[in-house]
SEVEX-554894 format. One record per atom (N, C-alpha, C, O): x, y, z; residue in three letters. Coordinates in pm, whole numbers, padded with zeros to 5 digits, always signed. Layout:
! residues N
XYZALA ...
//
This chain:
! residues 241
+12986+09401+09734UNK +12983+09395+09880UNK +12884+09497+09934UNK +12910+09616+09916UNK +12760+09458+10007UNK +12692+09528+10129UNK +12695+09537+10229UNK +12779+09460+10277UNK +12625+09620+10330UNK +12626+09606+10469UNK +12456+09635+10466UNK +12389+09729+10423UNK +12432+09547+10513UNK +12300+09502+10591UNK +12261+09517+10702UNK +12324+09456+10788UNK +12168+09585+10735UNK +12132+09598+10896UNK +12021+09494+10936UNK +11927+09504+10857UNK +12002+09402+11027UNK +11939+09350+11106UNK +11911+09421+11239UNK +11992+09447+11328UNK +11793+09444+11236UNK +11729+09554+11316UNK +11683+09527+11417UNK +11691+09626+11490UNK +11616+09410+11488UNK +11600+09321+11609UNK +11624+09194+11585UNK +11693+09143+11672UNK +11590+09121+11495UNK +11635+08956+11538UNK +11528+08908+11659UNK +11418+08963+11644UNK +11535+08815+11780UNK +11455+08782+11831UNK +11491+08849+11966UNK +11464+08782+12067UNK +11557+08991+11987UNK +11608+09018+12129UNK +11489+09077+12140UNK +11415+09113+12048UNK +11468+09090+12302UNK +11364+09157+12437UNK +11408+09283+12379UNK +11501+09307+12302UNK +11265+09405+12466UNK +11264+09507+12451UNK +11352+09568+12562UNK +11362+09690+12579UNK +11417+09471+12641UNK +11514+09543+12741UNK +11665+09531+12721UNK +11747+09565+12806UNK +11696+09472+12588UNK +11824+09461+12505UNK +11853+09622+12474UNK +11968+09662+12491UNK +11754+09711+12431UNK +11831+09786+12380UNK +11688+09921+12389UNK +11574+09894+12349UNK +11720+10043+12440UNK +11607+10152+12456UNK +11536+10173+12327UNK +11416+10198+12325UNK +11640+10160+12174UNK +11564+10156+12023UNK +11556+10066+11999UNK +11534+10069+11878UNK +11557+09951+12036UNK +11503+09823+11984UNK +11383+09793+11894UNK +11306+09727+11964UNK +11329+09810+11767UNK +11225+09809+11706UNK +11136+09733+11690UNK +11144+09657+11593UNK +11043+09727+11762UNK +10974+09615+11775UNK +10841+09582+11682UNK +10825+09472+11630UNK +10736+09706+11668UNK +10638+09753+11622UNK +10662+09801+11432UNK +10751+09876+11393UNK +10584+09749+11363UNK +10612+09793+11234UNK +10648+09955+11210UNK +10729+09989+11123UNK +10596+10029+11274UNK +10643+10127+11256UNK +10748+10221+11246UNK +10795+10302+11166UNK +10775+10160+11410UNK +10909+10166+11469UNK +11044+10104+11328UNK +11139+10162+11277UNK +11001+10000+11312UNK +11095+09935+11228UNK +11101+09966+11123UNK +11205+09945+11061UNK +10968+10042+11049UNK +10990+10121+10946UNK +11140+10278+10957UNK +11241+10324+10905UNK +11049+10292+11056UNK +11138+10443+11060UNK +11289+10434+11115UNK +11371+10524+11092UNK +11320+10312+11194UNK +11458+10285+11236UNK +11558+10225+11078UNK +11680+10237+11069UNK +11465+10158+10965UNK +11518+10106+10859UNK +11530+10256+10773UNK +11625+10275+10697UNK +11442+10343+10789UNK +11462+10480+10688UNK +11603+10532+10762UNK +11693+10577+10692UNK +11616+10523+10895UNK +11743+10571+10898UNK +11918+10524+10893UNK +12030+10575+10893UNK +11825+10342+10887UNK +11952+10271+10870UNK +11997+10288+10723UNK +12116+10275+10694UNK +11894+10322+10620UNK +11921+10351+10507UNK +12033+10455+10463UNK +12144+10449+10410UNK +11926+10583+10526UNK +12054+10694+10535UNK +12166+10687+10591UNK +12245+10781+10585UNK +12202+10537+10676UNK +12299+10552+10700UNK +12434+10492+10655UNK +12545+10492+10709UNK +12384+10436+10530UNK +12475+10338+10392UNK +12393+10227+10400UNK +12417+10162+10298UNK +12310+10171+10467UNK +12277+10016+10469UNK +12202+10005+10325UNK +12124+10092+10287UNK +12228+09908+10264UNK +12224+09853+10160UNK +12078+09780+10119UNK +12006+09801+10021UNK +12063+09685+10229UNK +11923+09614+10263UNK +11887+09600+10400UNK +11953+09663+10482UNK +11785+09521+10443UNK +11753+09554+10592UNK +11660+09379+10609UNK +11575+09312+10550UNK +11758+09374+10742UNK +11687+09256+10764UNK +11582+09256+10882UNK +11588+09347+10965UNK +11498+09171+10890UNK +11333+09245+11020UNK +11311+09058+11041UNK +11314+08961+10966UNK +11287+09084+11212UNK +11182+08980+11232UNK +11044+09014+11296UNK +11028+09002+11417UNK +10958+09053+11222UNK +10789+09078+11248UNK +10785+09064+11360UNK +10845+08972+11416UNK +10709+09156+11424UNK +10657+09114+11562UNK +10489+09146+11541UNK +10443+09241+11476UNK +10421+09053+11603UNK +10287+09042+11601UNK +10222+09189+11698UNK +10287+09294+11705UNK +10129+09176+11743UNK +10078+09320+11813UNK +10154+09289+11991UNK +10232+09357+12058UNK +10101+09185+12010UNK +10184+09140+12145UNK +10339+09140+12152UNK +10421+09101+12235UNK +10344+09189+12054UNK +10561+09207+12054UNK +10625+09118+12011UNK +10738+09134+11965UNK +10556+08988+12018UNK +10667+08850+11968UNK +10618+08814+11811UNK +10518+08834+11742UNK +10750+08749+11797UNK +10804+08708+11646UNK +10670+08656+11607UNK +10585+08619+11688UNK +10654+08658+11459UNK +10536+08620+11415UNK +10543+08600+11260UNK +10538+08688+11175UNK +10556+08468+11241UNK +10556+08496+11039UNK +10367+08508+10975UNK +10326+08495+10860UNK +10300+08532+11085UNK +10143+08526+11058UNK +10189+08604+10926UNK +10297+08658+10903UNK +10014+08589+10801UNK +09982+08665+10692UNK +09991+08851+10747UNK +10063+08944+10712UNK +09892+08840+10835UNK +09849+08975+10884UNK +10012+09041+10946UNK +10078+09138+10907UNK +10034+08958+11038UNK +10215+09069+11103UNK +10268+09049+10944UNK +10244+09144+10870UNK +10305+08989+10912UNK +10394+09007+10775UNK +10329+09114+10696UNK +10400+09214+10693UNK +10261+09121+10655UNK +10179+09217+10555UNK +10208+09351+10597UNK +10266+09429+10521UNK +10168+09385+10723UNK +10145+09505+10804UNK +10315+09515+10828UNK +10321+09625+10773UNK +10411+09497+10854UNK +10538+09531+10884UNK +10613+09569+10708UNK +10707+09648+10699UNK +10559+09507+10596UNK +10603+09430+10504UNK +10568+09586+10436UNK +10654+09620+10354UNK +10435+09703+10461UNK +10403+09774+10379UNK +10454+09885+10457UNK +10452+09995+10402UNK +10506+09876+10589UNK +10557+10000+10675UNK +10634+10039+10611UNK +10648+10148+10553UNK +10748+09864+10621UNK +10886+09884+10571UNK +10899+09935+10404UNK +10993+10011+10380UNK +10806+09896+10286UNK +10773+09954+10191UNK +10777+10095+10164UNK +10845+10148+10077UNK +10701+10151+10242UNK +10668+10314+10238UNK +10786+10350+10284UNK +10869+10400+10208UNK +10807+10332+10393UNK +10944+10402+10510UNK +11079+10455+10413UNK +11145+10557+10432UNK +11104+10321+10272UNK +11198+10270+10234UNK +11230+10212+10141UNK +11290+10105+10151UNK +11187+10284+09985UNK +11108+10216+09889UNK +11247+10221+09805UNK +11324+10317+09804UNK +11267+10070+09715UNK +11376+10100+09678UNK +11472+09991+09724UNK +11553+09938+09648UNK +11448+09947+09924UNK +11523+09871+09969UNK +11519+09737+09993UNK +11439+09679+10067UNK +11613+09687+09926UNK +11546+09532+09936UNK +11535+09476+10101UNK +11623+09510+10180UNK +11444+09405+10136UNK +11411+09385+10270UNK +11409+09194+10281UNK +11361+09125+10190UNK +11455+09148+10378UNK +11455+09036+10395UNK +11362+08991+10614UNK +11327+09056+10713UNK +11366+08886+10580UNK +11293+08802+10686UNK +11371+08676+10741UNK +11413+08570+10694UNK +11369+08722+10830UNK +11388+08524+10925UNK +11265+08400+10911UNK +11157+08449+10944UNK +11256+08303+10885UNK +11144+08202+10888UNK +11225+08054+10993UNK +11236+07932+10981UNK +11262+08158+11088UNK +11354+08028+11193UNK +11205+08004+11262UNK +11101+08066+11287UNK +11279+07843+11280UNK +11226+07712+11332UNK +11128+07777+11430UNK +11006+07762+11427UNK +11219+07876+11544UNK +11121+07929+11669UNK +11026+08003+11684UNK +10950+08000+11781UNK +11021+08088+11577UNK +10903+08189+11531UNK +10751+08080+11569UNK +10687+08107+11671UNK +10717+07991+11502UNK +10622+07978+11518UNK +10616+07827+11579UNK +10510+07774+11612UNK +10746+07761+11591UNK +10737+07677+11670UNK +10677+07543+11598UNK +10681+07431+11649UNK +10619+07575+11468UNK +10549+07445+11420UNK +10594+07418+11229UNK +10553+07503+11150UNK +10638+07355+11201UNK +10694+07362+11067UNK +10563+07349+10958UNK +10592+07372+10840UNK +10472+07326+10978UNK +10295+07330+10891UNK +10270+07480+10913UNK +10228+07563+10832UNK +10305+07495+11037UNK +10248+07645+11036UNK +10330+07701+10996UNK +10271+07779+10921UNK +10457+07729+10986UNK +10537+07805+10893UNK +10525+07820+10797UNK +10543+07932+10750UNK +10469+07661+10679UNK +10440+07686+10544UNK +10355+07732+10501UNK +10358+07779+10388UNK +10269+07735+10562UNK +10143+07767+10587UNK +10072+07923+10575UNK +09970+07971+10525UNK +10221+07984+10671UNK +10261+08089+10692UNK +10328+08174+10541UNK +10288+08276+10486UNK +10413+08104+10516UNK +10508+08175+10402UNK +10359+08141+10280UNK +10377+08198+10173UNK +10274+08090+10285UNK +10140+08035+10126UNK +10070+08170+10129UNK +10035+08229+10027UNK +10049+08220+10268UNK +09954+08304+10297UNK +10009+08419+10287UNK +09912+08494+10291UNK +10146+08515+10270UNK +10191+08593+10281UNK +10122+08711+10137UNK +10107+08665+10024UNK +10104+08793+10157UNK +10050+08910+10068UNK +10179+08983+09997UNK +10240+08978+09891UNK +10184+09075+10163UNK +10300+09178+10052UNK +10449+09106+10086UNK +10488+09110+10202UNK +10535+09037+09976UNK +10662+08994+10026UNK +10748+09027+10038UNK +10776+09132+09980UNK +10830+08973+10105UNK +10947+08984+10153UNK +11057+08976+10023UNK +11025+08903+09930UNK +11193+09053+10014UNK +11266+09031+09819UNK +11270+08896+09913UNK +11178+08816+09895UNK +11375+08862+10016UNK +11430+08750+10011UNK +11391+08734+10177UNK +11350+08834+10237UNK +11406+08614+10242UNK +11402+08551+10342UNK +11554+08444+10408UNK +11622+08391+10320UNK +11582+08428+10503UNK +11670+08344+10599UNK +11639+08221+10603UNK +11536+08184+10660UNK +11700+08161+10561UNK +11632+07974+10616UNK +11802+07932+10658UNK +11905+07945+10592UNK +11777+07876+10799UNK +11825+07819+10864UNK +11872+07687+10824UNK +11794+07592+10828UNK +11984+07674+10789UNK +12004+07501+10691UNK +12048+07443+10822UNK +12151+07381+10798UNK +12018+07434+10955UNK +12031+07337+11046UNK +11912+07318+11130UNK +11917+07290+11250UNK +11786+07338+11049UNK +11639+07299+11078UNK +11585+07228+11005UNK +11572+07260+10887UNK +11543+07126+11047UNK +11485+07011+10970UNK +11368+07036+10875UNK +11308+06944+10818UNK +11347+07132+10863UNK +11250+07186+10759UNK +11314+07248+10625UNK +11281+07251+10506UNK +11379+07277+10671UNK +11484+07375+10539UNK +11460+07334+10439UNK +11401+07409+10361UNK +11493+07199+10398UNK +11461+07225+10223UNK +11306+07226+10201UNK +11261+07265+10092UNK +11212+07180+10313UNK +11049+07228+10250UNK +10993+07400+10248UNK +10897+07460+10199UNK +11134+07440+10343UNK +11113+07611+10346UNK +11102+07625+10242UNK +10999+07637+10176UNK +11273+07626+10190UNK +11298+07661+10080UNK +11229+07652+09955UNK +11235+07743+09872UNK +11132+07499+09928UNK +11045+07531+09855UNK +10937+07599+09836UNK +10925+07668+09735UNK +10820+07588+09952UNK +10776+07704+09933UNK +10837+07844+09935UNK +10745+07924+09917UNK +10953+07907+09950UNK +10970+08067+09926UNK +11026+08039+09742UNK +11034+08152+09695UNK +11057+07958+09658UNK +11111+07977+09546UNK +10946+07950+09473UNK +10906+08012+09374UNK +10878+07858+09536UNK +10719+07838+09443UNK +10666+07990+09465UNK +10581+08020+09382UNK +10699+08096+09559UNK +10622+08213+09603UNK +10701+08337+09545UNK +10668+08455+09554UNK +10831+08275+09475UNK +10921+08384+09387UNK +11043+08488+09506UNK +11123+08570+09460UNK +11028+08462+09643UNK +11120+08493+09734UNK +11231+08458+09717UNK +11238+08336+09718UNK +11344+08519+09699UNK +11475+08535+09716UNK +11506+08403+09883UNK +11426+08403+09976UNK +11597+08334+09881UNK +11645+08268+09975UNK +11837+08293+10028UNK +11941+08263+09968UNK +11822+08336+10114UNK +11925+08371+10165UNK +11966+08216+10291UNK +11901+08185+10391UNK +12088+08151+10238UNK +12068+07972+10306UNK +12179+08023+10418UNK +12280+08082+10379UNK +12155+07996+10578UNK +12228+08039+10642UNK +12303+07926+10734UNK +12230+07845+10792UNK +12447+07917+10750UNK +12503+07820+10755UNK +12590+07884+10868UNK +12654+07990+10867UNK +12569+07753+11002UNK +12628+07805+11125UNK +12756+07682+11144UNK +12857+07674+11215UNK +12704+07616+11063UNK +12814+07492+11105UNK +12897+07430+10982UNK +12839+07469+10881UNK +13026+07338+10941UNK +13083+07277+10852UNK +12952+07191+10801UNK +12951+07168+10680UNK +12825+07133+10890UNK +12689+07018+10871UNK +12613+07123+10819UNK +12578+07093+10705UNK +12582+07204+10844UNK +12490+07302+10772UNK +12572+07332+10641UNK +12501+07294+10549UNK +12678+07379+10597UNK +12778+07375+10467UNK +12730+07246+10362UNK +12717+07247+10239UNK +12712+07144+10451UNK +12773+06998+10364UNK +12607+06984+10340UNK +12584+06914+10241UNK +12513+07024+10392UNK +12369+07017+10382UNK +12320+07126+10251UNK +12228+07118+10169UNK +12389+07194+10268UNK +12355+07309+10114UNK +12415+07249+10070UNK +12353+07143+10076UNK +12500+07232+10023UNK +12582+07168+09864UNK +12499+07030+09807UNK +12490+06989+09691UNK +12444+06975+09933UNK +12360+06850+09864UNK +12223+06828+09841UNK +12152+06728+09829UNK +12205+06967+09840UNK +12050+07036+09771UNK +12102+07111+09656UNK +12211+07165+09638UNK +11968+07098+09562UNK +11987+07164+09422UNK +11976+07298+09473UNK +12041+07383+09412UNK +11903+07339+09580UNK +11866+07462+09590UNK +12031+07525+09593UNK +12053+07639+09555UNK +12137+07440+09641UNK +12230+07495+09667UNK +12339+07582+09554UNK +12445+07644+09566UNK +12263+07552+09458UNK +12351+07644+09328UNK +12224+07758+09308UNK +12258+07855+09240UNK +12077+07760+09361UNK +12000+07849+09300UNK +11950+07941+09440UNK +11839+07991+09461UNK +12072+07944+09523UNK +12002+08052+09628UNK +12055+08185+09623UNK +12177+08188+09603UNK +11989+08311+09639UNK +12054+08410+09595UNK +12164+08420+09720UNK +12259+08474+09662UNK +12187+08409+09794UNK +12288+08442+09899UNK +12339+08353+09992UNK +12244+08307+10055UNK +12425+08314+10024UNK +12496+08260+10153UNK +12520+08337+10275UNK +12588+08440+10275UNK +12481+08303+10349UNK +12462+08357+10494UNK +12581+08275+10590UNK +12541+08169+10639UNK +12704+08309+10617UNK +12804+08252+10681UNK +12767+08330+10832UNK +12823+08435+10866UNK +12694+08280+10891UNK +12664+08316+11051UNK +12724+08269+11175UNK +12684+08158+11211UNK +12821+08332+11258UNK +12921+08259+11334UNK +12892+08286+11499UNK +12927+08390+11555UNK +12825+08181+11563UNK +12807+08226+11697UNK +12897+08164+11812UNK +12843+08125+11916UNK +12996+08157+11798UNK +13080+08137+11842UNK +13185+08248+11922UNK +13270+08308+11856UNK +13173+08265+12038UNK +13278+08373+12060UNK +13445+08384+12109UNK +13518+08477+12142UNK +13460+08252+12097UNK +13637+08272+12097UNK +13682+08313+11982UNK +13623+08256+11890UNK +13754+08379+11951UNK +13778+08443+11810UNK +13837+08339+11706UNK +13817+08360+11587UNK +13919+08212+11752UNK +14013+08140+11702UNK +13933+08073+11659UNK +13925+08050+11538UNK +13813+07999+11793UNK +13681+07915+11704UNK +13593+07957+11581UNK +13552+07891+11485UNK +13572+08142+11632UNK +13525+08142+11524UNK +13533+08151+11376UNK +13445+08156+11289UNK +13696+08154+11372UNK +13744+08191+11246UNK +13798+08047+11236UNK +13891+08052+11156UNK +13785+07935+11276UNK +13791+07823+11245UNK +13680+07766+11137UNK +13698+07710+11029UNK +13578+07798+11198UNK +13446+07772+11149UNK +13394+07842+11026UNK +13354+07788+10923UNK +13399+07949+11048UNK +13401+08034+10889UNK +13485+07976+10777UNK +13452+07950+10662UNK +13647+07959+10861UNK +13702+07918+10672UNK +13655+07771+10709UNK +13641+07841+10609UNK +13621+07660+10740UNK +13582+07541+10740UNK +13443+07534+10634UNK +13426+07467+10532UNK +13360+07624+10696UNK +13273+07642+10607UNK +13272+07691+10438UNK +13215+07633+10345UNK +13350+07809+10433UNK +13387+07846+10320UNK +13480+07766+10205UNK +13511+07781+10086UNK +13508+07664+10324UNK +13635+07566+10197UNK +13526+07434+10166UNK +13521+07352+10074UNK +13448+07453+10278UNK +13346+07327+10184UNK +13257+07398+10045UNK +13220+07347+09939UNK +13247+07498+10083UNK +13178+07579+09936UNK +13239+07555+09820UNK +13202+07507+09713UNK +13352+07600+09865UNK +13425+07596+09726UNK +13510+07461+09671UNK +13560+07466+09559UNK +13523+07357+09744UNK +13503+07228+09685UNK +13386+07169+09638UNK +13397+07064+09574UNK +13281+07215+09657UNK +13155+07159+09576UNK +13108+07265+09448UNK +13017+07239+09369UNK +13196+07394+09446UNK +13211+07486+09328UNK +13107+07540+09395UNK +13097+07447+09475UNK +13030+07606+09424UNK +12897+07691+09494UNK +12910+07786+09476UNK +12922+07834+09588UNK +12920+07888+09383UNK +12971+08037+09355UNK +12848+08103+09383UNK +12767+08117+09291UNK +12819+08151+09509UNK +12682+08227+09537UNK +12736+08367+09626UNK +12829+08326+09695UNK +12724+08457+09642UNK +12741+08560+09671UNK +12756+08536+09844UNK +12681+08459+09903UNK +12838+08595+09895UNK +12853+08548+10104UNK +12825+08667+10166UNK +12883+08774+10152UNK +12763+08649+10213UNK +12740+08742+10367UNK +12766+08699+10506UNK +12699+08606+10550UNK +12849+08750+10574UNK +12959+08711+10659UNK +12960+08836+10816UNK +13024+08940+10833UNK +12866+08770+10899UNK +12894+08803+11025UNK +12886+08740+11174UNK +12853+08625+11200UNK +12926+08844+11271UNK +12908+08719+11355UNK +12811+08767+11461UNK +12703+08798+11412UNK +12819+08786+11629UNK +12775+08787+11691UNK +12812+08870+11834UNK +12919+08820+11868UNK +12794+08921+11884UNK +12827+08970+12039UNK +12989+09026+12030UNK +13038+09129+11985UNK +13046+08903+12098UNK +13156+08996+12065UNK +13305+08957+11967UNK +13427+08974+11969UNK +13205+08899+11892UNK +13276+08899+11724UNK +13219+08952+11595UNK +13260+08906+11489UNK +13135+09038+11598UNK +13059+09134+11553UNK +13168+09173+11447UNK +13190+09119+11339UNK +13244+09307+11521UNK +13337+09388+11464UNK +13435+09305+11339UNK +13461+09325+11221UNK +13474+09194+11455UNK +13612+09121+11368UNK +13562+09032+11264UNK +13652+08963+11218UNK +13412+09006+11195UNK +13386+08978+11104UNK +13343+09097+10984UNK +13340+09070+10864UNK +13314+09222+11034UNK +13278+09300+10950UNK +13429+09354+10870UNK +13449+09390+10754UNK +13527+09341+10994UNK +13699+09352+10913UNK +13686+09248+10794UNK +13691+09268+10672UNK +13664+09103+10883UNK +13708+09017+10799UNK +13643+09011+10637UNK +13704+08983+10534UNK +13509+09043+10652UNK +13402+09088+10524UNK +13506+09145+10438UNK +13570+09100+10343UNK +13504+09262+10503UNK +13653+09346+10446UNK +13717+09324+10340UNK +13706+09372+10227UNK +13791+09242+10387UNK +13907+09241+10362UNK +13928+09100+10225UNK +14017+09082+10142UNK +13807+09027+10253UNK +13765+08921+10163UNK +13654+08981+10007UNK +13609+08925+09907UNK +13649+09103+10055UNK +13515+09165+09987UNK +13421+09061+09922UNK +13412+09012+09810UNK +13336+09045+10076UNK +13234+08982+10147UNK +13085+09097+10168UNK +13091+09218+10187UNK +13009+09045+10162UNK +12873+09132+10250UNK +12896+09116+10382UNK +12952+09015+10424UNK +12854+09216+10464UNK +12834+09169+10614UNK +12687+09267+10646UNK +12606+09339+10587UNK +12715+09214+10776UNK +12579+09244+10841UNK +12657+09298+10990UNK +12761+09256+11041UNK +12527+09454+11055UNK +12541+09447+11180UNK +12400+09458+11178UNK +12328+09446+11079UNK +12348+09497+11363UNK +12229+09581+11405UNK +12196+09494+11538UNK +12247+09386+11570UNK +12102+09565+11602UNK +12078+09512+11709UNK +12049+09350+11733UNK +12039+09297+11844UNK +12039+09297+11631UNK +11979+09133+11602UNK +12130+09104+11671UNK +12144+09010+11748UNK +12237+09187+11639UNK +12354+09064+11598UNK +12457+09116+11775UNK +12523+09053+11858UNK +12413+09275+11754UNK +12483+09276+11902UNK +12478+09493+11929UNK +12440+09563+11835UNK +12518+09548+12049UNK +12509+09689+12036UNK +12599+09747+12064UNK +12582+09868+12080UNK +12728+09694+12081UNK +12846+09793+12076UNK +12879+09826+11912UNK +12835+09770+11811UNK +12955+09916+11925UNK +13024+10017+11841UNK +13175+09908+11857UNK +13195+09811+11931UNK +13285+09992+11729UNK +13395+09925+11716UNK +13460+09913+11874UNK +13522+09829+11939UNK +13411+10038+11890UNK +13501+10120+12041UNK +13513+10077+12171UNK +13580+10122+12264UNK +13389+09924+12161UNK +13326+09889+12264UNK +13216+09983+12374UNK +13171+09962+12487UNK +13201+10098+12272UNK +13042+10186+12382UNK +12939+10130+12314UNK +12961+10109+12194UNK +12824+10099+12359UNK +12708+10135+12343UNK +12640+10185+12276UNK +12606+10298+12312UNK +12570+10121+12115UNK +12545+10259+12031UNK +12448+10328+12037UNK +12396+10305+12147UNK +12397+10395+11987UNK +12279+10477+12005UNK +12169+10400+11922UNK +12056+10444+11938UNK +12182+10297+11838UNK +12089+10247+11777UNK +12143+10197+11658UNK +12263+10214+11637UNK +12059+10126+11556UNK +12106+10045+11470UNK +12170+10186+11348UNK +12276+10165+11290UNK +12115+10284+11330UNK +12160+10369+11247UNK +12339+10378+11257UNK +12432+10362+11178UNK +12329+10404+11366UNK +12505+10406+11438UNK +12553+10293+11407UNK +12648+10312+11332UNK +12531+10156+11431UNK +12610+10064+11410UNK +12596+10042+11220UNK +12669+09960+11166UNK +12537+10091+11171UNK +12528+10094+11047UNK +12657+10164+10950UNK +12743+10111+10880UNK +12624+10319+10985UNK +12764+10388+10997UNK +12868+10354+11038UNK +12949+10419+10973UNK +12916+10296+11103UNK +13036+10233+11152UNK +13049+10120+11091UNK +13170+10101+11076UNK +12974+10012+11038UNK +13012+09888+10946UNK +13018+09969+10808UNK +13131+09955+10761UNK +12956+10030+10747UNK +12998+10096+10629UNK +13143+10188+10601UNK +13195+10197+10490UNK +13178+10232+10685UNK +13298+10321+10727UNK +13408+10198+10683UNK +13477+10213+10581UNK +13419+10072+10769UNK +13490+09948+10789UNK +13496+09947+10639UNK +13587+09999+10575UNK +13364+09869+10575UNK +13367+09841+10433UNK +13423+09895+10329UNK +13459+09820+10238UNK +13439+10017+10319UNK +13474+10141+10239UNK +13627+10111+10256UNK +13694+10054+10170UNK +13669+10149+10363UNK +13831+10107+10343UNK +13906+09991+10362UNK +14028+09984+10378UNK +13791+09866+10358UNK +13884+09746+10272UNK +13850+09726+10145UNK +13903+09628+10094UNK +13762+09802+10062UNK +13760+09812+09932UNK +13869+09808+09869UNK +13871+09817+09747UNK 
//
């Protein structure tokens, strides 16, 4: 079991005063999410103009920050549908990449997904298959990729708590009727954040926080940045061990 920080995701620079936008920034916010138990670190590139970007050049340049900043840590990527808006240019995108990413996000409720997925396994990238729905579940199991991805990504955006813990074990019981023994990473969103990093817990599960996913603390304040919410999902983890 890890805890993973996702460090922006696709939020505005008015989500949050540390919001990391700039490779640099995201270097040095991941050196401290490090120190702060995080395990691996998840980044979505931002080009020089601030927005998401799987270009060769933003990837490369974020790809060697995060390298130096943090050597040692395995680092992952988003390659969602919206980044670039065009599924040629995405592949296009992931052919051209220099310094890589260990592993990457593919969205199994984008119609591209399994051509993602091939190019990041022809390019030796780790695939992390992320599943928001019971249709996204039933869509991995009926890909081969679905026994050879390093991780399951159980992502729940749902915020009634009842829905969302509907949807998680819905998902998780289709896994394990098609036998899928792949490692889970299990979080949610806004303000089911917390009650999946329990639930991680307590299943000894991976989870994930950081500004991508939401910025309160257990306590409901405000954190000071992804380092903080880092510390506080590791704290969680430790004592449902």
């Amino acid at each position: 079991m890890i805890v993973q920080t996702c460090i922006n995701g696709a939020r505005s620079a008015d989500f949050h005063p540390r919001l990391p936008l700039d490779a640099e920034a995201m270097a040095l916010d991941g050196a401290a999410c490090v120190a702060a138990g995080a395990a691996e670190l998840h980044v979505h590139a931002r080009g020089l103009d601030g927005r998401e970007s799987l270009a060769p050049e933003t990837m490369d340049r974020t790809m060697l920050a995060l390298r130096r900043a943090c050597p040692g840590t395995l680092i992952g990527v988003s390659t969602g549908a919206w980044i670039e808006n065009d599924d040629e240019r995405t592949l296009a995108a992931i052919a051209g990449w220099g310094e890589l990413p260990d592993y990457a996000s593919v969205n199994l409720s984008e119609q591209a997904a399994p051509e993602v997925m091939d190019r990041l396994r022809q390019r030796g990238i780790g695939i992390e298959a992320g599943l928001a729905s019971v249709t996204d579940a039933e869509h991995l199991v009926r890909l081969d990729h679905g026994k050879h991805v390093l991780r399951i990504l159980i992502e729940i955006s749902e915020q009634n708590l009842d829905e969302a813990w509907a949807v998680s074990d819905d998902i998780a019981a289709v896994l394990d009727r098609a036998g899928t023994r792949r490692a889970i990473l299990l979080h949610g969103e806004n303000a089911t954040v917390w009650q999946f990093v329990h639930r991680a817990a307590e299943r000894n599960w991976s989870t994930r926080v950081g500004l991508e996913d939401g910025k309160e603390l257990p306590d409901g304040t405000i954190a000071s940045g992804n380092a903080a919410l880092t510390a506080a999902a590791v704290a969680i983890s430790r004592v449902g061990r």
